[in-house]
Steps between C-alpha positions, in 0.01 A plus 500: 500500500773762582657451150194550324414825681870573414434455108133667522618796718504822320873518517538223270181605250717842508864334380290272236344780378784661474681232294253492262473854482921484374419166301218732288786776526703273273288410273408797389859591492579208266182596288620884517875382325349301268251743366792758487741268353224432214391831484840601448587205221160602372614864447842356342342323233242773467786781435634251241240386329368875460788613369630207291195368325491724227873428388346165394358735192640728291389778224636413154490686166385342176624669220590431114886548444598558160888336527611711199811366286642841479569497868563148567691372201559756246746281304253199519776310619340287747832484722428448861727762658281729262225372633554496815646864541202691304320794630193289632450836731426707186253252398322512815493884468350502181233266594383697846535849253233331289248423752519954523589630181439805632767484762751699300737686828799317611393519851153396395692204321726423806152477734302272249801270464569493899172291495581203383827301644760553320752253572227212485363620156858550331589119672228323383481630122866417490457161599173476282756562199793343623318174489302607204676734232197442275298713664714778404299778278125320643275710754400252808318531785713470833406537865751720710466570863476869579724711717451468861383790548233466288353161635556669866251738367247297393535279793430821708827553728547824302208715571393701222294770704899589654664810306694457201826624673428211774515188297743363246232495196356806331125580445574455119619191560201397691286561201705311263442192723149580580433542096766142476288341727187580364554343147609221682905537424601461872355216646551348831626120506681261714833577565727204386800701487480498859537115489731443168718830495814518704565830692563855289568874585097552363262365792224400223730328336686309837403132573608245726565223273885468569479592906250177486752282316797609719306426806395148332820407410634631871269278696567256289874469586424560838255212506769297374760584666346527907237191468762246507752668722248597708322142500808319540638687768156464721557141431870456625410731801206303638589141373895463461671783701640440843334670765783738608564865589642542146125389334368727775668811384428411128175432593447845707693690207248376196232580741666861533543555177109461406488820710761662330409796281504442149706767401805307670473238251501768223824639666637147505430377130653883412826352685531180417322390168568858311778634665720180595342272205480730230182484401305746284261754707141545392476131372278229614731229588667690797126617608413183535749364704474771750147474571574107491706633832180689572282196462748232629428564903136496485485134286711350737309651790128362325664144405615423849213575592308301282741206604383567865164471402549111381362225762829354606321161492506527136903501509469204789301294301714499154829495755265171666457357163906473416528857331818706558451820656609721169222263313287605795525853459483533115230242456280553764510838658661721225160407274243577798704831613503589111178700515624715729858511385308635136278726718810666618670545199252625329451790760903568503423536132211713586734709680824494267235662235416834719873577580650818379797621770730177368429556148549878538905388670614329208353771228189365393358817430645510130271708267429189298295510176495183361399164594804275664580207341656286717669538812792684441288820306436796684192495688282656769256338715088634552612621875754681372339662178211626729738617734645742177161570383386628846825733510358661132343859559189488153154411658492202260791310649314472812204346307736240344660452895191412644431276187799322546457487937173329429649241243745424777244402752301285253801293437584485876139392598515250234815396611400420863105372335754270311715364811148457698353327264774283442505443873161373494531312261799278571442502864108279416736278319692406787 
């Protein structure tokens, strides 16, 4: 009876009350920092998606281009350095003077041309008659993207209600489009220059084919290169090493170096592979095997723990049935810890893909406009072009930033969608 009336006395209601008062208190907490932490990734993607859409499409130009002989080939010689060296410019000229024959001042001229892009018209018409010299002396219809400044119009970042002085396209200029637009010259489209172009000076005309093959090919060597130093040296740590202070300290050190900031490996590949070594900067091979150093700590620290994870009576029983204990191991608990090993590595990957700091050590921020090759080609690498593109100053690069930011994430989440499905998958198999 006495320790009943001491749990019913109001004392005790007051401390339980109290409890669950705090317990309540934490919830809400916990609710509170996830809200905010969504809220906040919320806003991210919000700020990105607003501002990065619309560099999916771009305004082009359709116009008929009269490729005159006179210019091109006045000899009608058909020799490729002739070819390739015409005034393609002039052409281009002639053909956005025709669409205003009454445009007759040089300045006027100047304003009318600034509307289309230049290097992107010339480029393309040269390559149209590179490849083809037969089209020399024909009129064709091509589609050209316009200057940046004129799709940032019509996407609305330049305002047109701001005073002339105040933005970087004249009122005349705006009527040319308007009128361009209207007889349905200038035409909005998707923007696959953003996904087969390299990078160029001109933002309409910058892509980010060759950043996505230099990060390819950087993973890639990376992938190669940690998985089975990273797996094998798991292996010989929890399986074959003697248990000793020196394993300790190795053991301590990989864990250490997991934590270690990235930009330290940068600094180290800069010493060793490009300074020591010799090899070329700005090329993918020595990318990769840095961020291989990157990757390297956290395979090892995902496939020993994968190893862990293994019933031990799964080694017993094939040691029990005559196996030796490396046939053990490889046979038995390397295939059920592979899931997990493959989970792992595909997140190192994951990671490898967003680094920049490493990549900007060892010069990886070439201005690179064409598409490597192989392995030994100059190359940059998609963290690295949209750290350049974010450092530009026009309103369009930061358009083409966000663009390229929200590529990024879509092939990290498919990344990690890729390693958790895997995981699934293999792990209802066992």
């Amino acid at each position: 009876m006495e320790s009943k009336s001491i749990h019913n006395s109001e004392f005790a209601h007051k401390r339980l009350k109290k409890r669950y008062g705090k317990e309540r208190r934490f919830r809400m907490w916990g609710v509170a920092a996830i809200c905010f932490a969504l809220a906040s990734l919320g806003w991210l993607l919000f700020s990105l998606v607003g501002t990065g859409f619309t560099a999916f499409q771009q305004n082009f130009m359709s116009i008929e281009v009269t490729l005159e002989q006179s210019i091109i080939d006045p000899q009608n010689t058909n020799d490729r350095e002739t070819l390739r060296g015409a005034n393609y410019r002039r052409i281009i000229q002639n053909t956005m003077y025709n669409q205003f024959p009454d445009v007759t001042e040089r300045k006027a001229k100047q304003e009318l041309f600034a509307l289309v892009s230049a290097s992107g018209a010339t480029n393309q018409i040269r390559q149209m008659v590179y490849n083809d010299p037969s089209l020399i002396g024909k009129t064709i219809r091509v589609t050209v993207p316009t200057s940046d400044q004129v799709d940032q119009l019509l996407k609305g970042y330049i305002k047109r209600d701001v005073p002339e002085s105040r933005r970087k396209i004249s009122d005349q200029q705006i009527a040319w489009i308007d009128d361009l637009k209207s007889r349905k010259i200038i035409k909005k489209k998707f923007n696959t220059i953003l996904f087969t172009n390299p990078d160029s000076r001109d933002p309409e005309l910058a892509g980010i084919a060759s950043a996505v093959i230099g990060s390819v090919m950087i993973v890639l060597i990376a992938f190669l290169l940690a998985l089975p130093i990273g797996v094998g040296s798991a292996l010989y740590l929890d399986e074959f090493a003697p248990k000793n202070k020196f394993t300790d300290l190795i053991e301590i050190n990989i864990n250490n170096l997991a934590a270690v900031p990235s930009i330290v490996f940068g600094l180290l590949g800069l010493a060793v592979f490009i300074n020591f070594i010799g090899f070329q900067r700005s090329i993918p091979l020595v990318g990769g095997m840095v961020l291989a150093l990157r990757a390297f700590p956290t395979i090892v620290i995902a496939t020993r723990a994968s190893l862990r994870s293994v019933s031990p009576a799964m080694v017993d029983g094939a040691l029990s049935l005559g196996a030796s204990h490396t046939q053990a191991v490889f046979h038995q608990k390397l295939p059920l810890a592979g899931p997990g090993i493959l989970t792992g590595s595909i997140i190192a990957m994951a990671q490898v893909l967003g680094e920049t700091a490493p990549l900007l050590m060892i010069g990886m921020v070439a201005f690179v406009t064409e598409i490597p090759n192989s392995i030994s080609d100059p190359a940059t690498a998609l963290p690295v072009q949209i750290f350049l593109w974010s450092d530009s100053a026009e309103r369009a690069w930061s358009e083409r930033t966000a663009a390229a930011i929200i590529i990024l994430l879509v092939i990290l989440v498919m990344m990690n969608g890729v390693a958790i499905w895997l995981r699934n998958r293999l792990e209802k198999r066992r």
